[in-house]
C-alpha positions as CSV (number, residue, x, y, z in Angstrom):
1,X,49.8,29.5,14.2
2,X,51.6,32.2,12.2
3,X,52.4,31.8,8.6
4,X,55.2,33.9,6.9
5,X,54.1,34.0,3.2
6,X,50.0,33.5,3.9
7,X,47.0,34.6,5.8
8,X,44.9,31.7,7.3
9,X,41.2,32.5,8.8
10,X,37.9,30.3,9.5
11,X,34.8,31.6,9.9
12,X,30.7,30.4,9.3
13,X,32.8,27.2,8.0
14,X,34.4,29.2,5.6
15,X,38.6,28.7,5.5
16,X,40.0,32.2,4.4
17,X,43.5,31.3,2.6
18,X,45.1,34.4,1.1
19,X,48.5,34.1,-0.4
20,X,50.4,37.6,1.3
21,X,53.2,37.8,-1.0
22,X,52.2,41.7,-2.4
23,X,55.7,42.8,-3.5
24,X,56.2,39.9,-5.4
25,X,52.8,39.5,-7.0
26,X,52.0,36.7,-4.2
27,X,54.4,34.7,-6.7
28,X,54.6,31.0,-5.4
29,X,58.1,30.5,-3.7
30,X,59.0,26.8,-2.2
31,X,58.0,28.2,1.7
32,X,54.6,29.2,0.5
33,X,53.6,26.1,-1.3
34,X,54.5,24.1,2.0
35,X,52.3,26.8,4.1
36,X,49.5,26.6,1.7
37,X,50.1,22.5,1.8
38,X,49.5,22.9,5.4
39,X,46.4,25.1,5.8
40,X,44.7,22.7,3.3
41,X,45.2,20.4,4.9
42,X,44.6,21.5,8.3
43,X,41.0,22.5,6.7
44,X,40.7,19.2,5.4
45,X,40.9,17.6,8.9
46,X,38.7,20.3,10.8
47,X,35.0,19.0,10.6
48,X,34.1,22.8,11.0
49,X,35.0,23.8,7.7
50,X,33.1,22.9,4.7
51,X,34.4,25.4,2.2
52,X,38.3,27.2,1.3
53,X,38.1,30.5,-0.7
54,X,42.0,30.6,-2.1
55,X,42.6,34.6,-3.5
56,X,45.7,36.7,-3.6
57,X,46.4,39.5,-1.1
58,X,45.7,43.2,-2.3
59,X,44.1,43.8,-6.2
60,X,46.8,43.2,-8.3
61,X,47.5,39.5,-8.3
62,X,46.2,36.3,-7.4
63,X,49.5,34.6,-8.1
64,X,51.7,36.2,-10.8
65,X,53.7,33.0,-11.0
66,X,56.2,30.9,-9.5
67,X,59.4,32.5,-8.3
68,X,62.0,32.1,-11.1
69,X,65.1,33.0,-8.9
70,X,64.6,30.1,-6.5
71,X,65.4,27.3,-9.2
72,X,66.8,29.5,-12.4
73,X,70.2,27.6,-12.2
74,X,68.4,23.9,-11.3
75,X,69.7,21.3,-12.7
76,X,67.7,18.7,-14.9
77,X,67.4,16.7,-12.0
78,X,66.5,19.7,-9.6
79,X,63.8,20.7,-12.0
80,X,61.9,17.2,-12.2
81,X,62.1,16.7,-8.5
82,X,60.6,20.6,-8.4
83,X,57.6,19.6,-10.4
84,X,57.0,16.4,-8.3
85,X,57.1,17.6,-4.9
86,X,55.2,20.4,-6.1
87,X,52.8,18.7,-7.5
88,X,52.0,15.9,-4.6
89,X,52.8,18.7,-1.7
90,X,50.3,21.3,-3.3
91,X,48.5,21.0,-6.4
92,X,47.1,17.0,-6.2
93,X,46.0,17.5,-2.3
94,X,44.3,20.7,-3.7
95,X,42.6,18.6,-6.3
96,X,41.8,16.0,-4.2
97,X,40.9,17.3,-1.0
98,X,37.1,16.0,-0.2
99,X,36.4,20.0,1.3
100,X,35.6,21.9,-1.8
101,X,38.0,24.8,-2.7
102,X,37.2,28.3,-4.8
103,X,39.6,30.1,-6.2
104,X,38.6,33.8,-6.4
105,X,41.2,35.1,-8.8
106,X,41.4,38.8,-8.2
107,X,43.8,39.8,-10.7
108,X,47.0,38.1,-12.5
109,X,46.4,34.2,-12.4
110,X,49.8,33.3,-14.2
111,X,51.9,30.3,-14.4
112,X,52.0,28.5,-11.3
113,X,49.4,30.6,-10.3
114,X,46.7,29.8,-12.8
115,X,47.7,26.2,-12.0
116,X,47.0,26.8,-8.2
117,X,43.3,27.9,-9.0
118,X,43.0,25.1,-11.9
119,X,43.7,22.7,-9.1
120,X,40.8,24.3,-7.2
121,X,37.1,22.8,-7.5
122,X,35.3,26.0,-8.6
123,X,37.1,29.0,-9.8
124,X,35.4,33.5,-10.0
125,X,37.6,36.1,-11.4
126,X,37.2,39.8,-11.3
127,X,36.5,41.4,-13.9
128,X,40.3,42.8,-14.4
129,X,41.9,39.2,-14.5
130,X,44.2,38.4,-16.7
131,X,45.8,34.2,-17.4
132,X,47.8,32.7,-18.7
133,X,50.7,30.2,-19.0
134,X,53.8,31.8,-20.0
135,X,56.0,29.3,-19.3
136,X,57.1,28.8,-22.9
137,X,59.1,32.4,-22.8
138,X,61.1,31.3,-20.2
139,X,62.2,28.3,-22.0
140,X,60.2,25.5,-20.0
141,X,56.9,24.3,-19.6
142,X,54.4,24.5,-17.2
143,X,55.4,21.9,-14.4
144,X,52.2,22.1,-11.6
145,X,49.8,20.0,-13.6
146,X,49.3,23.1,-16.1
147,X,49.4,21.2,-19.2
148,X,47.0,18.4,-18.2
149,X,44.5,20.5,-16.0
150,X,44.2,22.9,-18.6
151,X,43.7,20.8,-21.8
152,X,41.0,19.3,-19.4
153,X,39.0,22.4,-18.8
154,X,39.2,24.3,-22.5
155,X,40.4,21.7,-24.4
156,X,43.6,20.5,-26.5
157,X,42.9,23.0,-29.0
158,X,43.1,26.5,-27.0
159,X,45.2,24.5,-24.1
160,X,47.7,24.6,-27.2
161,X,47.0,27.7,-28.0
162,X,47.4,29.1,-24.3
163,X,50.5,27.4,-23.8
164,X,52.6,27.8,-26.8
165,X,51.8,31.2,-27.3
166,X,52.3,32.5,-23.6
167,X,49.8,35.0,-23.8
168,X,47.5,36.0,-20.9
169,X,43.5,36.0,-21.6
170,X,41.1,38.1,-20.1
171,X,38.1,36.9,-17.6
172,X,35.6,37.4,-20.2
173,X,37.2,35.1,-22.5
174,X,38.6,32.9,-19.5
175,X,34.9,32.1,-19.1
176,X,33.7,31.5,-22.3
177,X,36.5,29.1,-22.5
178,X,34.9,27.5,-19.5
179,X,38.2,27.7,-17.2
180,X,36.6,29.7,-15.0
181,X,32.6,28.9,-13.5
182,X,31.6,33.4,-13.3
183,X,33.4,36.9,-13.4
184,X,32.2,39.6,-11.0
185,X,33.6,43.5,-9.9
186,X,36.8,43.9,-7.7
187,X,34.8,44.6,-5.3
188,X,32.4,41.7,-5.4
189,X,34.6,39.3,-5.7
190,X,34.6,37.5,-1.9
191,X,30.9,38.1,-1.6
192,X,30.7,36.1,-4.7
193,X,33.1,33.1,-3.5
194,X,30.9,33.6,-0.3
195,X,27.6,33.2,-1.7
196,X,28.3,29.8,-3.6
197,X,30.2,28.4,0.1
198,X,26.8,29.0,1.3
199,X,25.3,26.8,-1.2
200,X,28.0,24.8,-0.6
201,X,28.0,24.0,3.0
202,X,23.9,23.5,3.2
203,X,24.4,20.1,1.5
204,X,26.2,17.0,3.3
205,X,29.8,17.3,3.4
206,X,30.1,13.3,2.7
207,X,28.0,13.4,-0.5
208,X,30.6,16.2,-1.2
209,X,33.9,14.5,-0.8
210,X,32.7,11.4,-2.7
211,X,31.0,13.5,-5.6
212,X,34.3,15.6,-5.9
213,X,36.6,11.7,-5.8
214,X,34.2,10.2,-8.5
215,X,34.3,13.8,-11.0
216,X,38.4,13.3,-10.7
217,X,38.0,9.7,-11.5
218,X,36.9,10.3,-15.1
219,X,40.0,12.4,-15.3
220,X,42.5,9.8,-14.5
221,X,44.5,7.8,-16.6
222,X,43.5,3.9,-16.1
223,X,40.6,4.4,-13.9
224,X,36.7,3.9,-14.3
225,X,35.0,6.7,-13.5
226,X,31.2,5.0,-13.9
227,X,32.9,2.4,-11.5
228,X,34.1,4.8,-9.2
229,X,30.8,6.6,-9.0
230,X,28.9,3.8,-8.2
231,X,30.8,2.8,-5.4
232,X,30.6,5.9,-4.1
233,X,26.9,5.7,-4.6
234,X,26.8,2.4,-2.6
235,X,29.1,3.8,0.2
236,X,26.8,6.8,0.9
237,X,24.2,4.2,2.2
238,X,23.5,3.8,5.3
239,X,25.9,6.9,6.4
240,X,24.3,9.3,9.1
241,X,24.2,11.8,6.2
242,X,21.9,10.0,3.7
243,X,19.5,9.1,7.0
244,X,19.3,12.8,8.1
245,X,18.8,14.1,4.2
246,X,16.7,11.4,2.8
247,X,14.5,11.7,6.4
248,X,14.8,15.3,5.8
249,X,13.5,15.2,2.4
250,X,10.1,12.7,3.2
251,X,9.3,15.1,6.4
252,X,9.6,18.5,4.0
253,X,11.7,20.0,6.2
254,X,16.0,21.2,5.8
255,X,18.3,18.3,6.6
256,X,20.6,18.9,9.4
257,X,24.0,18.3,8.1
């Protein structure tokens, strides 16, 4: 299938998603969030693929953004039902989605785009990144889960900071934040998303999903996440999966997932 506003490739059970948007900075437009909502979750059906590496085509951006002129003029109304859609179509099934996602940011990660790779499990930047949420000089907020994902990951203190100053932070201090898990050359950058989808996809893919459902738990509103872990615990007995890796394990040899 061909996609206008993305590039979509599997390979070793790897899923390749590149946002091809280069003249506008890959800038997130309504068409591309419904492509990217579509790969995802065309990767999350295909038993092949264990991994998604999300970047940004070319070196200048991952995402620089949502694109302003599509709702500058929306009304109240318009600009809820913007964040919603967006939100369930895109950024939730990113967050959610039992296949485990990497953002390599290779570039500017900015407004909706630093959402998009917040929404990702593990996130590597180049050295030459720059985020940020500038939302705030446009005269709105962030509206893709920015405000809670982000206040998650650094905290309210420099998710306030972030946020009402609109400035842009640089890898280095993007990691020392903890938003993002290492920083790596230009140049490095896939081999580095790469090398962790290896670690990735030598463990069970169930264990995965349900480890990645019970970490999001403790993250919602109203929900148990010690209750939701051990169920998930529970439910990996007597899978296929826990046979092969706890056989695996007693016999000293690699489990066959």
């Amino acid at each position: 299938m061909e996609y206008k506003n993305i590039l979509f490739e599997s390979k070793n059970a790897i899923a390749y998603i590149t946002i091809n948007r280069p003249n506008q900075l890959n800038a997130l437009n309504t068409e591309t969030i419904e492509e990217l909502s579509l790969v995802i979750s065309i990767a999350e059906e295909d038993k092949l693929i264990r991994c998604m590496i999300i970047t940004g085509a070319q070196d200048k951006a991952f995402v620089a953004g949502a694109d302003i002129k599509e709702f500058a003029k929306y009304s109240k109304k318009e600009g809820e039902n913007l964040a919603r859609k967006g939100q369930k179509t895109l950024f939730d099934l990113l967050e959610n989605c039992g296949t485990p996602s990497i953002a390599a940011i290779n570039g500017f990660a900015l407004g909706g785009g630093l959402e998009l790779a917040m929404a990702c499990h593990i996130r590597i930047a180049s050295d030459n990144a720059k985020m940020g949420l500038p939302e705030v000089s446009l005269g709105v907020i962030p509206g893709y889960g920015g405000t809670q994902r982000l206040a998650n990951l650094v905290g309210k203190g420099k998710a306030m900071e972030m946020i009402t100053t609109a400035g842009m932070i640089s890898a280095e201090d993007a990691k020392s934040w903890g938003l993002i898990n290492h920083i790596c050359s230009q140049e490095e950058l896939i081999s580095t998303a790469e090398k962790i989808a290896t670690k990735i996809i030598r463990n069970s893919p169930m264990a995965i999903a349900k480890a990645i459902k019970s970490v999001n738990a403790g993250f919602e509103d109203g929900v148990n996440g010690f209750e939701v872990e051990k169920k998930e615990f529970g439910n990996c007995f007597e899978s296929e999966e826990f046979f092969e890796g706890a056989n695996a394990f007693l016999e000293k040899r690699k489990a066959n997932f």
